[in-house]
C-alpha positions as CSV (number, residue, x, y, z in Angstrom):
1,X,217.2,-150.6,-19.3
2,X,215.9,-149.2,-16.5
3,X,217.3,-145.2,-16.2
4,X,215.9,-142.9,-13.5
5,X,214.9,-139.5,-14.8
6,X,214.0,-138.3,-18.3
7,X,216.1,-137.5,-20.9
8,X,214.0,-135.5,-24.1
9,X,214.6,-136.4,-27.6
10,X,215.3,-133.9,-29.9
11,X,212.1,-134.3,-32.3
12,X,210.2,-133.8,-28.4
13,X,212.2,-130.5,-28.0
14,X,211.5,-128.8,-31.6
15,X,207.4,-130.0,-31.6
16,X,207.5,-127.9,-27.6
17,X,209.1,-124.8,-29.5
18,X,207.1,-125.1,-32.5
19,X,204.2,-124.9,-29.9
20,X,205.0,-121.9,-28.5
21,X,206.3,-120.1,-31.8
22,X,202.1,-121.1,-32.8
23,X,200.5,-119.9,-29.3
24,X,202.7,-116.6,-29.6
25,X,201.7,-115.9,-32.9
26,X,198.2,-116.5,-32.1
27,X,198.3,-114.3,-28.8
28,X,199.9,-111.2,-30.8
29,X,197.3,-111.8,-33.7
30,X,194.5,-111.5,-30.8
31,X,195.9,-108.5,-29.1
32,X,196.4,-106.8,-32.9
33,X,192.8,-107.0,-34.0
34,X,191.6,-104.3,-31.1
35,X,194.0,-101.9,-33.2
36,X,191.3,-99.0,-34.7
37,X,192.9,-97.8,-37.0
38,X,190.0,-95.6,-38.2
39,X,190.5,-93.8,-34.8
40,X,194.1,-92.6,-35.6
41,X,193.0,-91.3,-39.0
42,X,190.2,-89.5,-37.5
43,X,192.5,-87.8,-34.5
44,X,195.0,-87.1,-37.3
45,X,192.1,-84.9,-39.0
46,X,191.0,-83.1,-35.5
47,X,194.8,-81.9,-35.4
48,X,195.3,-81.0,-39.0
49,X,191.5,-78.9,-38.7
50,X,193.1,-77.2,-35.4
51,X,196.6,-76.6,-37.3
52,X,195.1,-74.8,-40.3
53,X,192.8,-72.3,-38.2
54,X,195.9,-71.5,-35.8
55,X,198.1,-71.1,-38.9
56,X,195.6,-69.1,-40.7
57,X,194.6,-67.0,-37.6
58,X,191.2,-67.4,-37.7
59,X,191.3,-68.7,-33.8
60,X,192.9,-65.4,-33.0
61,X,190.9,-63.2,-34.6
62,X,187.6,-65.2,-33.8
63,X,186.5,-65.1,-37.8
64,X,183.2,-67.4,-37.4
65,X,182.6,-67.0,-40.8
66,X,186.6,-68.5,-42.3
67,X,185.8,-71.1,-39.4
68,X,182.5,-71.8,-41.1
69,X,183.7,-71.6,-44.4
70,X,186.6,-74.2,-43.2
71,X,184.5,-77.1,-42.2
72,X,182.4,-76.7,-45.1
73,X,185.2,-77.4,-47.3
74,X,185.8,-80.9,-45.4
75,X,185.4,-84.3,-47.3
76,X,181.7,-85.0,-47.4
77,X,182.4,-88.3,-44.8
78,X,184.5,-86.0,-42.1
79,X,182.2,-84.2,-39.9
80,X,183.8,-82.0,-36.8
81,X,182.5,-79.9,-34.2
82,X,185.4,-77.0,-33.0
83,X,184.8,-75.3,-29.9
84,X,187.0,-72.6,-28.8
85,X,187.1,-72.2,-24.9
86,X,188.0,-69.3,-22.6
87,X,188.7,-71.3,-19.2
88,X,185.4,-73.3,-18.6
89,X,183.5,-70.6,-21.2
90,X,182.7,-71.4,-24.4
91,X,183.6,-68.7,-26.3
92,X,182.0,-69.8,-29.8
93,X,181.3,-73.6,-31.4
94,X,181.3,-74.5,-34.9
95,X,179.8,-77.6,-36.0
96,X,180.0,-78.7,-39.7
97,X,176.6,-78.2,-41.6
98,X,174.8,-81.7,-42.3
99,X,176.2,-83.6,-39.3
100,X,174.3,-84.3,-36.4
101,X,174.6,-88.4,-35.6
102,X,177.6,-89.0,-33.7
103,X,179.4,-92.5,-34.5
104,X,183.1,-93.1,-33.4
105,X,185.1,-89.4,-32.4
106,X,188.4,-87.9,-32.0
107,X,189.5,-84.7,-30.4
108,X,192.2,-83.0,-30.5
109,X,193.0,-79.4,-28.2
110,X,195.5,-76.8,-28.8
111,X,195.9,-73.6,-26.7
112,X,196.3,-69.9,-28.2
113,X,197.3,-66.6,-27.4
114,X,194.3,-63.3,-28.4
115,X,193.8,-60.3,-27.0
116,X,196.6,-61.1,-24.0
117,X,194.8,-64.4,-22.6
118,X,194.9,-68.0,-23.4
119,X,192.1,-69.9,-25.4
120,X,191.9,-73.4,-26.0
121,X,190.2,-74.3,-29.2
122,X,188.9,-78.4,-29.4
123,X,188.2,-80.1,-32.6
124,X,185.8,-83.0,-32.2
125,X,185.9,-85.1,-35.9
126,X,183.6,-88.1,-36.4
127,X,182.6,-89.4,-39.7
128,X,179.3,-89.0,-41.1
């Protein structure tokens, strides 16, 4: 029987779909493992640590020492460094006592309204 052309059998057709069902699982489990998840966590802190000092309105009234006091009271493994800006100015910076080697950060900013201008204030969190 000689037939031009190739016809496929069905055991042929489910091992070449079984094949790529495998190489597509393997190519999303590559491309998931560059995920940090660490960085989310830490850029979830940065906003929460901006959040409480606008609630609070320490940023407005420029209270170094409830700004102080705030990063003090941080878990012992979040460090963060908050810099409040006036423009291109830094207007005062606050870095957590005990932290000084930077590993992996995350910033967040967030704008605010004192004395009739605009300040951005910038938390920079890192674990110790």
């Amino acid at each position: 029987m000689n037939k031009k052309g190739m016809i496929m059998s069905l055991d042929g057709i489910i091992a070449l779909v079984l094949c790529g069902v495998v190489l597509m699982f393997v190519y999303s489990s590559i491309q998931g493992s560059f995920v940090d998840t660490k960085s989310i966590g830490l850029h979830g802190n940065a906003i929460d640590i901006l959040s409480v000092l606008r609630e609070d309105g320490s940023f407005e009234r420029f209270d170094d020492a409830v700004i102080d006091g705030y990063l003090s009271s941080l878990p012992g493994q979040i460090c963060a460094n908050v810099t409040i800006y006036d423009g291109n100015q830094i207007v005062s910076n606050h870095l957590r006592p005990g932290c000084n080697g930077k590993t992996q950060t995350a910033s967040a900013r967030r704008s605010f309204l004192a004395e009739d201008k605009v300040y951005m204030a910038e938390a920079e969190v890192y674990y110790a």
